[in-house]
Backbone as a chain_set.jsonl record, in Angstrom:
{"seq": "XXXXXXXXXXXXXXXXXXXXXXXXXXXXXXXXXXXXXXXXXXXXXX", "coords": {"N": [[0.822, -1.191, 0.0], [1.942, 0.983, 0.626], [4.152, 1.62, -1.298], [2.267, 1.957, -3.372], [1.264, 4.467, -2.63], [3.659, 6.269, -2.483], [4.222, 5.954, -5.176], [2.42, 7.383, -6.667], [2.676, 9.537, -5.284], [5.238, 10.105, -6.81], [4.908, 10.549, -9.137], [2.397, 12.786, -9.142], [4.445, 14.695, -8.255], [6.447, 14.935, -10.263], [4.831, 15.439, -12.859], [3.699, 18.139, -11.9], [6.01, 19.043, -11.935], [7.075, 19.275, -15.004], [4.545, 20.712, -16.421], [5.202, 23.195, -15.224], [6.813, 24.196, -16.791], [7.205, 26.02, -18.999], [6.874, 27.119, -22.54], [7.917, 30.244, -24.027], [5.935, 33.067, -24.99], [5.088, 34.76, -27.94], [5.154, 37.573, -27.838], [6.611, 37.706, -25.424], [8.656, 36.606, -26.479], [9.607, 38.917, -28.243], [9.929, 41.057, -26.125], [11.891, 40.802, -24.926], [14.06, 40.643, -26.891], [14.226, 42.839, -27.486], [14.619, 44.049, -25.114], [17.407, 42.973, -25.191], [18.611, 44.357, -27.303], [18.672, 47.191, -26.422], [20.239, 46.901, -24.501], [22.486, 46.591, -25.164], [23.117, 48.755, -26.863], [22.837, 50.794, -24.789], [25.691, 49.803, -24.068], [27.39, 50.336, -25.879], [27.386, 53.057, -26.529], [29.044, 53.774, -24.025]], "CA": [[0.0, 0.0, 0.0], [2.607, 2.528, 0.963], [4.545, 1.965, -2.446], [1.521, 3.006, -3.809], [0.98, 6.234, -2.42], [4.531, 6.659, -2.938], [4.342, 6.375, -6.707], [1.17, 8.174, -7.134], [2.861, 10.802, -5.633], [6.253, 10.524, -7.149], [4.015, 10.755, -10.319], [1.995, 14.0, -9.155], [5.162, 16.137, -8.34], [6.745, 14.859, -11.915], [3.679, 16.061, -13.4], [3.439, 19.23, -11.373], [7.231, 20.159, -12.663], [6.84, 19.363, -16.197], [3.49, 21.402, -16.734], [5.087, 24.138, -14.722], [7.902, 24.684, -17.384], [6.054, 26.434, -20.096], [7.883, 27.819, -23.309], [7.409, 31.771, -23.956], [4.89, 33.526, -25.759], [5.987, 35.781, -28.907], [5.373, 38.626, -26.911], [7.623, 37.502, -24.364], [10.276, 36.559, -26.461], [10.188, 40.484, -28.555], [10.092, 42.009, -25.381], [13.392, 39.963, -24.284], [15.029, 40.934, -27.489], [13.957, 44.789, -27.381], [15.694, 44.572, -23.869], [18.741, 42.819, -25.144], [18.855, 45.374, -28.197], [18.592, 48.633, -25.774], [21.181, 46.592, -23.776], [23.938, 46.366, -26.437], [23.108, 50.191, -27.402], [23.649, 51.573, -23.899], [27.038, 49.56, -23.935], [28.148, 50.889, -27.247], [27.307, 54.233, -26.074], [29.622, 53.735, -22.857]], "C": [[0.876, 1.269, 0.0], [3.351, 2.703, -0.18], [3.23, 2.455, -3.311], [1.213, 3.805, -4.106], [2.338, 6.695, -2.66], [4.764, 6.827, -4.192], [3.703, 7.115, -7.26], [2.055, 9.317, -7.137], [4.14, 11.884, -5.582], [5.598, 11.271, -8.587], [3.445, 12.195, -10.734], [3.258, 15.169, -9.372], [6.131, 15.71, -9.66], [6.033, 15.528, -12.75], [3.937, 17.703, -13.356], [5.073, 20.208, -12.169], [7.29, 20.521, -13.739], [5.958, 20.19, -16.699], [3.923, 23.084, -16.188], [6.41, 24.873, -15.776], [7.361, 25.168, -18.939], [7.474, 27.459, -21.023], [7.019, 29.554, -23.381], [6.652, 31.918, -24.655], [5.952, 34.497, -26.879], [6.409, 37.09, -27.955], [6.662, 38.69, -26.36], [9.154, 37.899, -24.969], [10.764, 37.878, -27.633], [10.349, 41.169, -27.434], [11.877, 41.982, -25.337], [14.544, 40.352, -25.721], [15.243, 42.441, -27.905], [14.917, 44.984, -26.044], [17.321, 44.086, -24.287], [19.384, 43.877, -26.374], [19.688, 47.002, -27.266], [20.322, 48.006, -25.01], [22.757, 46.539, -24.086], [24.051, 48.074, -26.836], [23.693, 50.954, -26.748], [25.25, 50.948, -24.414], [27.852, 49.899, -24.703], [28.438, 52.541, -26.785], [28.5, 54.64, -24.871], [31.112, 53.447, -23.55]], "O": [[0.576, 2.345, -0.517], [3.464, 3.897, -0.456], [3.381, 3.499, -3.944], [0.885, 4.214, -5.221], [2.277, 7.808, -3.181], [5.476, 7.775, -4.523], [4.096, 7.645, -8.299], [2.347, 10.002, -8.117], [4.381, 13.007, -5.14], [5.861, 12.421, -8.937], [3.627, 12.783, -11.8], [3.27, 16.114, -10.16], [6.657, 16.762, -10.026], [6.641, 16.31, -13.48], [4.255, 18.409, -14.313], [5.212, 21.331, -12.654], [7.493, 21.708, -13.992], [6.444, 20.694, -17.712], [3.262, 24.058, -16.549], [6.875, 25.978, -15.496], [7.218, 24.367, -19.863], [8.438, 28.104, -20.609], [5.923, 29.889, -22.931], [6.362, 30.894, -25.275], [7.128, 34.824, -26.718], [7.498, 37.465, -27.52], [7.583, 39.448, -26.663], [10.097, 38.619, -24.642], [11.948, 37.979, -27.955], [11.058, 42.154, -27.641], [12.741, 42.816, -25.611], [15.759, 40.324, -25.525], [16.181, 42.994, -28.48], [15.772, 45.863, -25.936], [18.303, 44.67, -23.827], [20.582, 44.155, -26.339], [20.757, 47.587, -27.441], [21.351, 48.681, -25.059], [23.788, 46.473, -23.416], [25.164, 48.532, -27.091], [24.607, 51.688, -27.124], [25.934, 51.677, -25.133], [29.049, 49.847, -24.423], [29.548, 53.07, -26.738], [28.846, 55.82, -24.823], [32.107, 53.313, -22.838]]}, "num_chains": 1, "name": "protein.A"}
């Protein structure tokens, strides 16, 4: 019985990590290259 509940809920927090690792949205990933743009500009500037 207790391997059981132990697999169930090796199972759940496997689950729970995988679902929690989500790829970006477009959005996301123009924002992220508008900041690494500005980020290269200051440093040129400097």
């Amino acid at each position: 019985m207790k391997k059981v509940i132990y697999g169930l809920l090796l199972l759940t927090i496997a689950t729970a990590s995988f679902t929690s690792c989500r790829e970006k949205t477009t959005g996301e990933k123009i924002e992220d290259g508008v900041e690494e743009v500005g980020d290269e500009i200051e440093d040129a500037v400097d």
